[in-house]
N, C-alpha and C positions, 0 to 999 in steps of 0.2 A: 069045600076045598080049603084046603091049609092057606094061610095068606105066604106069600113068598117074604120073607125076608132079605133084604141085604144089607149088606157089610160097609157104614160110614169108609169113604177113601181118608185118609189121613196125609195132611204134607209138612209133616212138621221135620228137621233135620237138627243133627246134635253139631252146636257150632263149636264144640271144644274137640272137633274131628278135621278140624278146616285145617287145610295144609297151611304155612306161614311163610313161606317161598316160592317159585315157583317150581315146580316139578324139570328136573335135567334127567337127560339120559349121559349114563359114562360115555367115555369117550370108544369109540369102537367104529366099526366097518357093521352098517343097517341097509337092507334093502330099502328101494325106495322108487319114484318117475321123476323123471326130468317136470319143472313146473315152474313156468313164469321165465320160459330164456325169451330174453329181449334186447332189443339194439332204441327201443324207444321208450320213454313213460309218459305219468300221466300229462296231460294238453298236449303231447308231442315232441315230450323234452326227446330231443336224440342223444345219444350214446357217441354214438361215432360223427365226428365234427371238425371243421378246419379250424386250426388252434395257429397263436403263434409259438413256435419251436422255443423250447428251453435248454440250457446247460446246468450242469451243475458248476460253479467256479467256487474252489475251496478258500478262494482270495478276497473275494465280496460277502460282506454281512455275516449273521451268525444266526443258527435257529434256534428256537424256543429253547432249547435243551443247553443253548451256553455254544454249541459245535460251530466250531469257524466254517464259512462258508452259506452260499442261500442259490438259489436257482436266477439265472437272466437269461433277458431273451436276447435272441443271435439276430434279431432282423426278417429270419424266414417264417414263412407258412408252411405246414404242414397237417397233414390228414393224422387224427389220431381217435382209440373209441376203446370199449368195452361190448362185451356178453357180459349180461349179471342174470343169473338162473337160481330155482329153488330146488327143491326135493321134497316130495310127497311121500313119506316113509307107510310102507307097508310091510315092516318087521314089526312081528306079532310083539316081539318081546320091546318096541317102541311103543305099539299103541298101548300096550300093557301097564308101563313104567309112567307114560304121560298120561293115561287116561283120557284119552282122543281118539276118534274113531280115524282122521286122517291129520297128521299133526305133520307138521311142516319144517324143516329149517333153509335158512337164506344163509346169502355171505359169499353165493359162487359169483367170481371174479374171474374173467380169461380179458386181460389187456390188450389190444389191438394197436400195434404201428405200424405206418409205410413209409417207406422210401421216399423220400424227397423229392429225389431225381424222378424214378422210373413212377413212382404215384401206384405201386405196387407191395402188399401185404407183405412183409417182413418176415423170414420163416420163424412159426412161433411155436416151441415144443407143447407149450401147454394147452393151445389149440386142437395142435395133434393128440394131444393124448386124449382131449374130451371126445374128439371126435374118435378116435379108435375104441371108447369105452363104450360110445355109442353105437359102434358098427357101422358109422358112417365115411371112414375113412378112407372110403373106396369110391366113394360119390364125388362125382366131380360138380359141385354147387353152380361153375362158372357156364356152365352148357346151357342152365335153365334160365340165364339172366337175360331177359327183353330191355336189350339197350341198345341206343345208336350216340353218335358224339353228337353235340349241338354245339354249333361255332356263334351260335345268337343267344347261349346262356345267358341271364340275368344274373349279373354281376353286381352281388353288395358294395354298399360305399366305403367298408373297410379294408375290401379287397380289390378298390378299382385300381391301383396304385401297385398291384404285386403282378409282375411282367406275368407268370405261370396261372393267373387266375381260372380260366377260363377252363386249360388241363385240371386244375385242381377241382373245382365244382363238376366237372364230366366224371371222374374219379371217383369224388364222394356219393354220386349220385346211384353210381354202379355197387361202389362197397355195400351201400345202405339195402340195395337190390338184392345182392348176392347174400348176406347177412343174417336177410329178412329170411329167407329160404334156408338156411341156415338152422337159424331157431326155429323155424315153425315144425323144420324135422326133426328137431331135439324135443321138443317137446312132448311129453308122455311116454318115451324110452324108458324102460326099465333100468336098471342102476344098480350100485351099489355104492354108497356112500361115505365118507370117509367123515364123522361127526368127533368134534371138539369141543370143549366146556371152557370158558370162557368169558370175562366180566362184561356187563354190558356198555358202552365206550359210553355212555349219560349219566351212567350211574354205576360205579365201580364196584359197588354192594351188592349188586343184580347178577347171580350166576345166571349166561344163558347158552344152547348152544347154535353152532354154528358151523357150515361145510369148511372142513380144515383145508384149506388151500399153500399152506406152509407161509412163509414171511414173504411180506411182497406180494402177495399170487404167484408163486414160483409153480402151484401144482394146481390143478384142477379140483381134486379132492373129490373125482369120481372114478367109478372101477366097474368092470365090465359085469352085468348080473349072472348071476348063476341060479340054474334051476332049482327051487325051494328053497333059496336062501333067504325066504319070506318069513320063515319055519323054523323061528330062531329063540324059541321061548325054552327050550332046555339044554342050546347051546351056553 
């Protein structure tokens, strides 16, 4: 019998092939999943937190940029937070251009304030529209929150001294409830994504990109998925 031969594997690679930036996709609308929406990170940094209140007064100090004016505080506490979400892209013509089987961008921002007085979520468009891209804007999050008020809350030493404390901490503890439920139904939603090219804020020579959310986080920089919008490598 013939002796079988085979065929040395070989791994050698030609390094005068190696890309010398990092691969961007143009800026465009890519399919994609909600991924990584959180109101918490890592060891339990929270998102949403009793802050003290700030104004802008254009009469005090001047910012980095030379502009009259700087932020002080008013004296009160106040409930304030963040959603920060990614996108898991599954446009063909993304995994294509990256060369990633699931390649990712970050940078979604939905800002969270309440009301001083009532300790109640402030209508916020850009909420609404994540959640309508989501198809969750017909879910009422508030029905599924297991809470009761607690008049013996543990009150920090920095908030023993704020007459509201006790309402405030009852508040934060619900937001963070309700939130929670929030994101964990966001998460793995189909999308459509609204992607921006962009220097990276460490190094201004690093094009990278990022969910366009317009100046501020005025926008979500998500859009509702459409069927086969996956399917985008000859659009």
């Amino acid at each position: 019998m013939a002796k079988k031969t085979t065929e040395k594997r070989q791994f050698g690679f030609n390094t005068t092939s190696l890309a010398t930036a990092p691969l961007v996709l143009e800026d465009g609308v890519y399919a994609g999943a909600i991924s990584g929406a959180a109101i918490a990170g890592k060891e339990d940094k929270q998102f949403i937190n009793i802050v003290k209140e700030t104004v802008w007064d254009k009469n005090v100090g001047t910012t980095k940029s030379g502009k009259a004016g700087s932020f002080v505080e008013t004296g009160n506490w106040v409930i304030e937070g963040s959603i920060f979400y990614g996108v898991v892209l599954t446009s063909k013509k993304a995994i294509s251009t990256l060369q990633r089987d699931e390649p990712k961008v970050f940078g979604g921002r939905i800002k969270l304030s309440f009301d001083k007085e009532s300790l109640t979520l402030i209508d916020n468009y850009v909420l609404g529209a994540w959640l309508s891209a989501l198809g969750l804007s017909e879910h009422d999050f508030s029905e599924g929150v297991d809470f009761e008020y607690n008049e013996s809350i543990e009150v920090p030493e920095e908030l023993a001294l704020v007459p509201n404390a006790v309402d405030l901490l009852n508040s934060l503890t619900y937001q963070r409830a309700m939130f929670s439920s929030v994101v964990e139904a966001a998460n793995h939603v189909p999308v459509r994504v609204v992607v921006a090219k962009q220097a990276n804020y460490k190094d201004k020579n690093v094009i990278e990109n990022v969910i366009n959310t317009g100046s501020f986080n005025s926008s979500c920089g998500i859009l509702a998925y459409e069927e086969g919008c996956e399917n985008d490598l000859e659009g």
